[in-house]
N, C-alpha and C positions, 0 to 999 in steps of 0.2 A: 504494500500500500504506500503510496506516496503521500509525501509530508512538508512541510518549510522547513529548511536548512537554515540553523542559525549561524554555524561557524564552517569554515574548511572550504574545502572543495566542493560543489553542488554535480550532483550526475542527475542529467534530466528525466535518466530512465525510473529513478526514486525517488528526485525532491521536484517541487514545482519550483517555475524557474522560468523568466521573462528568454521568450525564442532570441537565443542570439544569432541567427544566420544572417539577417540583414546585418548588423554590426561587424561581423566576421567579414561578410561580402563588400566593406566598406573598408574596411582595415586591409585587405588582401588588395584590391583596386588603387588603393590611395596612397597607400604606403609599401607594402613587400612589392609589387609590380612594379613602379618607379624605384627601388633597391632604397627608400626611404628611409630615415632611423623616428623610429615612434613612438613616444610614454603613454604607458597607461596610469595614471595618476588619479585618483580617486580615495575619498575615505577609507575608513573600515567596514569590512560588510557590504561592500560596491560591485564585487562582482569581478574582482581585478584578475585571483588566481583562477578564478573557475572560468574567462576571457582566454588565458592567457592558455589553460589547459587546453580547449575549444578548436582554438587557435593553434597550435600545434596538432592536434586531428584533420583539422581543415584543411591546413599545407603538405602533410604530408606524404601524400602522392605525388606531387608535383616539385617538393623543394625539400633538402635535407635542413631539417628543425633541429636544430641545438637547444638546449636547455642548460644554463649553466646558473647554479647556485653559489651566490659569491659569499652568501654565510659559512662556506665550508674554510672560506680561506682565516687563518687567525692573523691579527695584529701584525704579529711580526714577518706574516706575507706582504704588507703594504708599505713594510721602512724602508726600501727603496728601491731601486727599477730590478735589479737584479733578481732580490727576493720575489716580486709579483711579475715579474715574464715567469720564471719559473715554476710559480708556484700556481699562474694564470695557463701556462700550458700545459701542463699534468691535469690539470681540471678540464682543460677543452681536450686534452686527449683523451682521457678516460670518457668524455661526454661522448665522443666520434665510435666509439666502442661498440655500440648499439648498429651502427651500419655496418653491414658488411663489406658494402663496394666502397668504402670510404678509408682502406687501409692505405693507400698513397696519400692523404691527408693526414694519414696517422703518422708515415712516413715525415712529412713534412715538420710536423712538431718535434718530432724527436733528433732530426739534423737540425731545425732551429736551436733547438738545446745547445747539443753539442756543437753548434759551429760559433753561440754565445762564449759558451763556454773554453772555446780556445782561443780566443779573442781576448777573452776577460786575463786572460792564464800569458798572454802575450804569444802564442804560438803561430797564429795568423797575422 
């Protein structure tokens, strides 16, 4: 039986829940189509993760969705360039994990590392 979702993620198949296909179809047109960069900003309880979840169903046939959660990274990933490339591309590599045709991507990050990394070290 379906119900109103007070907290979390809403799935439409259990909670009632305002149709978001026209806002999907307007966020997909306006913004990913033109390779746009776009916030969703709204209170609490707006509707922001359960958009955003939506929103990665809706593209995913057509475009590889990344999901990156930057609450994973601590403090001391952010005290300087060094610590957050590294610590920002272990997170986008493990995020790429999920695709399968997406290992030369994967590729990509991990010589990113190491070509940082011998640069930093004076090697190159």
């Amino acid at each position: 039986m379906r119900y109103f979702n007070t907290e979390g993620l809403c799935d439409p198949e259990i909670h009632y829940m305002v149709n978001l296909d026209k806002r999907l179809q307007t966020i997909r047109e306006r913004f990913v189509e033109r390779g746009s960069y776009f916030v969703i900003n709204r209170g609490r309880q707006y509707g922001k993760t359960t958009t955003l979840w939506m929103l990665d169903e809706y593209l995913r046939d057509d475009y590889y969705v990344v999901s990156l959660d930057f609450q994973v990274l601590s403090t001391a990933d952010y005290q300087d360039e060094y610590a957050f490339t590294t610590a920002f591309m272990k997170v986008f590599g493990e995020a790429l994990e999920e695709w399968e045709d997406a290992v030369d991507v994967q590729e990509i990050v991990h010589t990113f590392l190491a070509d940082r990394d011998e640069r930093r070290c004076g090697f190159k």
